[in-house]
TORMAR-246993 format. One line per field, with one value per residue (C-alpha): z negated, x negated, y negated; residue number from 0; residue in three letters. Coordinates in nm, 3 decimals. Example, Ala and Ser with C-alpha at 12.3 -4.5 7.8 and 13.67 -1.06 7.14 Angstrom:
2
zz = -0.780; -0.714 .
xx = -1.230; -1.367 .
yy = 0.450; 0.106 .
i = 0; 1 .
aa = ALA; SER .
***
This chain:
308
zz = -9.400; -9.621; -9.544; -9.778; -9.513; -9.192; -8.956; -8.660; -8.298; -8.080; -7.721; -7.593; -7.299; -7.417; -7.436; -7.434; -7.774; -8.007; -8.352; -8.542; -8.952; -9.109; -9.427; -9.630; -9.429; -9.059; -9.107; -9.111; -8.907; -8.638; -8.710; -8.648; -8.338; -8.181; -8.343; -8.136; -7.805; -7.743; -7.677; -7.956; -7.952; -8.307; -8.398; -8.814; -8.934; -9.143; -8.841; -9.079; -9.133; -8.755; -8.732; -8.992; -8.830; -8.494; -8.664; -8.811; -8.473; -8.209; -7.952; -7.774; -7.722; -7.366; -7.029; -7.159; -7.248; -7.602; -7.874; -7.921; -8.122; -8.027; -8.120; -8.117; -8.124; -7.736; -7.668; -7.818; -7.641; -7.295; -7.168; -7.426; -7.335; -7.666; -7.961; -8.346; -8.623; -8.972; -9.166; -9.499; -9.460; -9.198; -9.161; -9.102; -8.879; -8.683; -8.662; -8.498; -8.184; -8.149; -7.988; -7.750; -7.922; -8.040; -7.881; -7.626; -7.505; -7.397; -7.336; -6.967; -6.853; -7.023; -7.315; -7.609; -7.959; -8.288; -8.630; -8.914; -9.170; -9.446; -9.338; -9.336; -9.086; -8.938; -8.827; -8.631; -8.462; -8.390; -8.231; -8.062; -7.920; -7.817; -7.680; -7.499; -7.310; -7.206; -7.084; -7.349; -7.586; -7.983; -8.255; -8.607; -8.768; -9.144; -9.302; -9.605; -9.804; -9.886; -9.907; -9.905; -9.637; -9.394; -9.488; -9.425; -9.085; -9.294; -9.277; -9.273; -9.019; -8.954; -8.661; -8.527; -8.171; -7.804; -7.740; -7.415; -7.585; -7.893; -7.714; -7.530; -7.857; -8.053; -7.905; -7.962; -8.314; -8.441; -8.422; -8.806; -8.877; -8.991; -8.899; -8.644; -8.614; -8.453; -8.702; -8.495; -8.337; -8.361; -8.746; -8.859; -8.910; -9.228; -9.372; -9.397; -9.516; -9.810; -9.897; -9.949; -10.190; -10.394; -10.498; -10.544; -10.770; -10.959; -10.947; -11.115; -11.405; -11.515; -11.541; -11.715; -11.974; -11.990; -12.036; -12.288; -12.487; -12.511; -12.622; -12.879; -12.984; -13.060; -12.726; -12.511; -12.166; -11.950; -12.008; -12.039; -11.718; -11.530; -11.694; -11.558; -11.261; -11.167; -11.241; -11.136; -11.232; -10.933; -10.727; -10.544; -10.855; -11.089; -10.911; -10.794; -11.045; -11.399; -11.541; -11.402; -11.605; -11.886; -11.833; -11.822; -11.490; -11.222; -10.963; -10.706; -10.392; -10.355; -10.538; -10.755; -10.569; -10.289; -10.411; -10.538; -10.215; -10.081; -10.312; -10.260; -9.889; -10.050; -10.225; -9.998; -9.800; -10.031; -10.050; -9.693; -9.649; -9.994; -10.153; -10.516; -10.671; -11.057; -11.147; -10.849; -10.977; -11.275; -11.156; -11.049; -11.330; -11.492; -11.227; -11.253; -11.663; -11.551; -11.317; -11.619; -11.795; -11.539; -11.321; -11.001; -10.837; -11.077; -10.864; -10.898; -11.150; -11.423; -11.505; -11.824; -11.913; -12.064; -12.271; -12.481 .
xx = -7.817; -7.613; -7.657; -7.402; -7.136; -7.233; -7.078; -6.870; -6.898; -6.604; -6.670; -6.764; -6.936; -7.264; -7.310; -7.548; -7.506; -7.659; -7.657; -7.722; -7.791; -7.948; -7.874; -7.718; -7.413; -7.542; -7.907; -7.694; -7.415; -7.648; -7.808; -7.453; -7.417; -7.768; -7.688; -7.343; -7.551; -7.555; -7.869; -7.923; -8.080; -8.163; -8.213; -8.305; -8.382; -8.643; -8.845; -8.960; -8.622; -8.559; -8.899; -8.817; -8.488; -8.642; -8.874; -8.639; -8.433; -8.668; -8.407; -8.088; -7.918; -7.801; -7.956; -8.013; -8.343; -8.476; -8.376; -8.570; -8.585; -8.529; -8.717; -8.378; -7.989; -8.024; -8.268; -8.090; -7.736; -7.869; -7.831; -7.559; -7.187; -7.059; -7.235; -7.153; -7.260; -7.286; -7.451; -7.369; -7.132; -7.001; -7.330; -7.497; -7.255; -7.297; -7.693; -7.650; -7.372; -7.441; -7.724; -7.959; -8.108; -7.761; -7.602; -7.368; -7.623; -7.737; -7.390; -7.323; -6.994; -6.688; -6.901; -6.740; -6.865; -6.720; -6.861; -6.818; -6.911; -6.666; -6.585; -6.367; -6.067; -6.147; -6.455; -6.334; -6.102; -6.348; -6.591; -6.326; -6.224; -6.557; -6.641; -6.312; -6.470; -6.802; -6.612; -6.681; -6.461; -6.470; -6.313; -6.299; -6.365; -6.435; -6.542; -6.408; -6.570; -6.912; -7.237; -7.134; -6.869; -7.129; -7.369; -7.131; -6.984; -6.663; -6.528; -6.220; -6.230; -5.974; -5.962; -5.826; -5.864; -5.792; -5.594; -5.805; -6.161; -6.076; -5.980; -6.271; -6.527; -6.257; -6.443; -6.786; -6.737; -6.537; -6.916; -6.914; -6.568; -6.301; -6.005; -6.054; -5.721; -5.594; -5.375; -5.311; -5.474; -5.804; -5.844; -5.614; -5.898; -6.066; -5.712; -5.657; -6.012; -5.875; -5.582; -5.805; -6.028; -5.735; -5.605; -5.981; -5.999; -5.687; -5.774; -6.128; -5.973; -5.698; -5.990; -6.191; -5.932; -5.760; -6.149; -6.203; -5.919; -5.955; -6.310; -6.169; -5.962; -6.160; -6.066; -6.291; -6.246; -6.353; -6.117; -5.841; -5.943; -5.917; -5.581; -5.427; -5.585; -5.341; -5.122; -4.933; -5.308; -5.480; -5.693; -5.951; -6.143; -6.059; -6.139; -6.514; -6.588; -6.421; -6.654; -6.939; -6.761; -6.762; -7.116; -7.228; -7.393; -7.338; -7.564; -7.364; -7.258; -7.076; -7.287; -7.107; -7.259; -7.073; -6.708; -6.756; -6.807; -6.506; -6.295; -6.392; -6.274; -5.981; -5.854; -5.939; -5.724; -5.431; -5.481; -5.443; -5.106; -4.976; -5.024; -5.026; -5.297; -5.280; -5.460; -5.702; -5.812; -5.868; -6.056; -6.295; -6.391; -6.453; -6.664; -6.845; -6.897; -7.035; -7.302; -7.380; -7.451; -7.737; -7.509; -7.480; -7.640; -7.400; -7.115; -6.785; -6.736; -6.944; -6.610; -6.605; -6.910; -6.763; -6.489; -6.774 .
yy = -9.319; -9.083; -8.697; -8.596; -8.620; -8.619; -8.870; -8.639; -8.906; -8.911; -8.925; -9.241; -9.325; -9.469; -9.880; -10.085; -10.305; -10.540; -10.578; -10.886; -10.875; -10.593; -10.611; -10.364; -10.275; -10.334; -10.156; -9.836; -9.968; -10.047; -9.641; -9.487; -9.686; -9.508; -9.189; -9.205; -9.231; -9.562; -9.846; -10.028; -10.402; -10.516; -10.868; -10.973; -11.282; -11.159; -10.948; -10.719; -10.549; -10.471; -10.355; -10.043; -10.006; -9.915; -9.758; -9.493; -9.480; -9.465; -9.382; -9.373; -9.001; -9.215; -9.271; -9.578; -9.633; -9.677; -9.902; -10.195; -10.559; -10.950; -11.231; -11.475; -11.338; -11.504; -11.245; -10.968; -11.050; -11.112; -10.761; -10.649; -10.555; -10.578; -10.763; -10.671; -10.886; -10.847; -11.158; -11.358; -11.659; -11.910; -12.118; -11.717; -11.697; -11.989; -11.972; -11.692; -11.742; -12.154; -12.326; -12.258; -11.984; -11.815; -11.514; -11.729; -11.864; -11.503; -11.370; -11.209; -11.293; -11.126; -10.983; -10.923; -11.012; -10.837; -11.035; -10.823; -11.076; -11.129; -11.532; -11.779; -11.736; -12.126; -12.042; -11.695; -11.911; -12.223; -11.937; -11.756; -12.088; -12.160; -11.836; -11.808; -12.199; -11.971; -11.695; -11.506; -11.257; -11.319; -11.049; -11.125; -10.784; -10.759; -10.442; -10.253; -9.957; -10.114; -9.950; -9.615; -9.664; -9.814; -9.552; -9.281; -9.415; -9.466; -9.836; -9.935; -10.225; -10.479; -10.731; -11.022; -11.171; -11.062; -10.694; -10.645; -10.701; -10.478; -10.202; -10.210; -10.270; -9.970; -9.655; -9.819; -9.982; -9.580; -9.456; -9.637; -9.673; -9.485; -9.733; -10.015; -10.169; -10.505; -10.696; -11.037; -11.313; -11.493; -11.472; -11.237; -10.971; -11.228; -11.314; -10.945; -10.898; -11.161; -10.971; -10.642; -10.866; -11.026; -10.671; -10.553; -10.808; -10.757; -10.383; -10.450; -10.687; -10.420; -10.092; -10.307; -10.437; -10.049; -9.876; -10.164; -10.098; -9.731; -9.742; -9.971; -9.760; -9.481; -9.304; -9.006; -9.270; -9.013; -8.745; -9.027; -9.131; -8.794; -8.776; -9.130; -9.054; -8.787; -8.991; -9.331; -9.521; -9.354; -9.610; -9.568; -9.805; -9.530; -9.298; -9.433; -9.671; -9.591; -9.383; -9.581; -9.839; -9.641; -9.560; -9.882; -9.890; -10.102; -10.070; -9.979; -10.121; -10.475; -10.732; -11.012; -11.310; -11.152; -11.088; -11.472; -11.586; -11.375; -11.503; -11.888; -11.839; -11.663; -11.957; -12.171; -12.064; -12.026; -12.430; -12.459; -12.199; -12.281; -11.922; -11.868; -11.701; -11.739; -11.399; -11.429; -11.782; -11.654; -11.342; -11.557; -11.742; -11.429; -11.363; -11.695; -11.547; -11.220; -11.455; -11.662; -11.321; -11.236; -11.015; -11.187; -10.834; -10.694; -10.435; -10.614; -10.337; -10.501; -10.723; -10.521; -10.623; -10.953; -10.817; -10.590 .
i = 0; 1; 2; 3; 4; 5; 6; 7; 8; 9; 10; 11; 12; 13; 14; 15; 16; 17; 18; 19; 20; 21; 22; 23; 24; 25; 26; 27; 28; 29; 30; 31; 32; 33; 34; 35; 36; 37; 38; 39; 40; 41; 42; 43; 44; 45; 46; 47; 48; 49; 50; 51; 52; 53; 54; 55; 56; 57; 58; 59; 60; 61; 62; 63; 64; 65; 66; 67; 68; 69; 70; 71; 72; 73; 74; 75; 76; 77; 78; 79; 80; 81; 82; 83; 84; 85; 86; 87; 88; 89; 90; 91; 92; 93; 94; 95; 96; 97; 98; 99; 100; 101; 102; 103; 104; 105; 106; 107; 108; 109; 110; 111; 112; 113; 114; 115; 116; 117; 118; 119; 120; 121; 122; 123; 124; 125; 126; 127; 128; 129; 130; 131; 132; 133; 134; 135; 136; 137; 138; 139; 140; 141; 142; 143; 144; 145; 146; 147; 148; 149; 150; 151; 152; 153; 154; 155; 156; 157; 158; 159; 160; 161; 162; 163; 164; 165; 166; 167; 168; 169; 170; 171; 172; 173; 174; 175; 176; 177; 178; 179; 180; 181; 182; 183; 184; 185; 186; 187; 188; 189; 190; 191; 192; 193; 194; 195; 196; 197; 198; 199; 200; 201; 202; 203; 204; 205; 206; 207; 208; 209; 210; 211; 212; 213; 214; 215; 216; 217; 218; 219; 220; 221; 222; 223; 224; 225; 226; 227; 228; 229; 230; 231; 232; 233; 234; 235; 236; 237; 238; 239; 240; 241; 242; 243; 244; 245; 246; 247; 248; 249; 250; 251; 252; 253; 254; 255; 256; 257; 258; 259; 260; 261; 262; 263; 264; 265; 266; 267; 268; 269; 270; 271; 272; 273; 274; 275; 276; 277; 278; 279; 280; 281; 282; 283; 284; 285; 286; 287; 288; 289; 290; 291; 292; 293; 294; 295; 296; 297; 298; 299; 300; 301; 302; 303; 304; 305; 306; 307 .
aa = UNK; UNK; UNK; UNK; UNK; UNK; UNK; UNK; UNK; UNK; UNK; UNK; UNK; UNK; UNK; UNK; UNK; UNK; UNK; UNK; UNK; UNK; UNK; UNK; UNK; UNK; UNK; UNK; UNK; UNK; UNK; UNK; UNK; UNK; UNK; UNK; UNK; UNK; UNK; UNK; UNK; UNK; UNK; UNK; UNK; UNK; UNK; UNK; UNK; UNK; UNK; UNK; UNK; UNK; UNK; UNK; UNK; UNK; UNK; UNK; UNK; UNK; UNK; UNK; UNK; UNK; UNK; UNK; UNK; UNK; UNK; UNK; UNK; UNK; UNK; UNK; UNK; UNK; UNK; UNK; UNK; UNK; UNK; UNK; UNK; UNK; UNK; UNK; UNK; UNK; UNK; UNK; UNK; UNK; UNK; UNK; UNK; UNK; UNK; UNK; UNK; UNK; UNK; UNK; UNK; UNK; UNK; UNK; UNK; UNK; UNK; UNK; UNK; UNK; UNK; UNK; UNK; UNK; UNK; UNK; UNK; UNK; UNK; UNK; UNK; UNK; UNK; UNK; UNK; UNK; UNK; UNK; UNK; UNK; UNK; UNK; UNK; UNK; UNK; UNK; UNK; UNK; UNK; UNK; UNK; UNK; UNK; UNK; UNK; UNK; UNK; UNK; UNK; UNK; UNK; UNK; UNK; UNK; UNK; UNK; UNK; UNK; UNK; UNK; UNK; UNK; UNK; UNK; UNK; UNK; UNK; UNK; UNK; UNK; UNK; UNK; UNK; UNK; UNK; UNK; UNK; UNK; UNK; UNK; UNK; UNK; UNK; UNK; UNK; UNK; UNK; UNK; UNK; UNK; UNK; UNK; UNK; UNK; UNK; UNK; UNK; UNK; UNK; UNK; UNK; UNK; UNK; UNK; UNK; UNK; UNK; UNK; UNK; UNK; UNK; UNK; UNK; UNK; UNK; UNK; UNK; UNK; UNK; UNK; UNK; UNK; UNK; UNK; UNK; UNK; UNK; UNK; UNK; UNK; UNK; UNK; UNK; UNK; UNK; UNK; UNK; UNK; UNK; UNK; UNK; UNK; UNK; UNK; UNK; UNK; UNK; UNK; UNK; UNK; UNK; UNK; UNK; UNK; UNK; UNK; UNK; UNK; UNK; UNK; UNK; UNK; UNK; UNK; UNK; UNK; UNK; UNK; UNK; UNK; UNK; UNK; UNK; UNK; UNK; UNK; UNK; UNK; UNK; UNK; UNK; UNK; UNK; UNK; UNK; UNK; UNK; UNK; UNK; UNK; UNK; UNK; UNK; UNK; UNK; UNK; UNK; UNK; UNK; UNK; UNK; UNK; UNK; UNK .
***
């Protein structure tokens, strides 16, 4: 958890909540959530990870009772109103709400579950559709701001699914976002969460290729980049990752592996609506370069890293 800017809780009335995946972005997701008052049920697939987590949050501000862990995501939904999520991919995903020990199974009545996983938008409508047959209430919700978002309680969140259950899940899930808005129907939360990735990744190519020429040509990067920066250039890539870039560092936040995964479901999905995505196809071969180059924990800023 960042203490460089402390997260400010709106009112809520506290919950009782699980969180599934504690990996990067939900360890501290699932922090902000106790922090904002409310009981906190961790479940990890590696045990050891929800072990710390309870570890560093002991307790619930609420009446509630203390946090605690679960063996199974079963276990760890069972007394839950609302269940967030944060794992890898679709087959994540699915070990973790189907089967007998999944978190349907546990699921009271009229529970809600909000996935934050970056996945495909078939599979948040197949579990919607499913959960919807148990009784059950299913929000795609994808995250944007990475590390340092999640860290800071800052996300920009955007979901898909039933108005009804995200209302309900909005004043719960604000304790680690900064935006939580409903864009559609069951899936329209990942599609968005594609769209955000295509111009990251567009974004990411054109730094790298600018910063590339300039050192080429003999130019101080930095101070050209505080100059286009006030200027029509201003992104939030510039801004955060430019003179990392220029630095030659890229440990930071979203991991290569990962924006190639995003981008798979990305134009995968362009083959299924018909969408053409010349530069983003490309984008991604130049990822697949950067993971033949040893940087698949590379941050997606390391793009410049094959053009030196």
């Amino acid at each position: 958890m960042s203490s460089t800017n402390p997260k400010s809780y709106e009112s809520c009335p506290p919950a009782r909540v699980a969180f599934l995946g504690l990996g990067v972005m939900g360890y501290p997701m699932a922090g902000h959530l106790t922090l904002a008052g409310h009981q906190v049920t961790v479940y990890n697939r590696t045990a050891a990870k929800s072990i710390a987590w309870c570890a560093e949050f002991p307790g619930s501000a609420s009446e509630n009772g203390p946090n605690g862990q679960a063996a199974t995501p079963r276990l760890a939904a069972q007394h839950a109103d609302i269940i967030f999520c944060c794992v890898g991919n679709d087959d994540d995903l699915r070990s973790v709400t189907i089967g007998p020990d999944g978190a349907f199974a546990g699921m009271k009545p009229g529970a809600i579950f909000v996935d934050h996983t970056t996945a495909s938008a078939n599979v948040a409508r197949e579990l919607s559709a499913l959960a919807r047959h148990q009784g059950l209430h299913f929000v795609d919700a994808p995250v944007s701001g990475g590390q340092a978002g999640a860290q800071n309680g800052m996300l920009t969140v955007m979901c898909g699914g039933d108005s009804t259950a995200f209302e309900t899940a909005k004043p719960v899930a604000m304790a680690f976002s900064r935006a939580f808005t409903l864009l559609g129907d069951s899936g329209a939360g990942q599609l968005a969460k594609m769209v955000n990735q295509i111009c990251i990744a567009g974004l990411v190519q054109g730094l790298s290729e600018a910063i590339a020429f300039g050192q080429q040509a003999g130019l101080d990067m930095n101070q050209v980049l505080e100059v286009i920066g006030k200027g029509a250039a201003q992104s939030w890539q510039l801004d955060n990752r430019g003179k990392t870039m220029v630095a030659d560092r890229f440990d930071f936040g979203f991991a290569v592996d990962w924006m190639r995964k995003d981008l798979g479901l990305v134009l995968d999905e362009a083959k299924q609506n018909g969408a053409r995505l010349p530069v983003t196809a490309l984008v991604d071969q130049f990822y697949a370069d950067v993971q033949h180059m040893g940087g698949n924990r590379w941050d997606t800023s390391s793009l410049i890293r094959r053009l030196k």
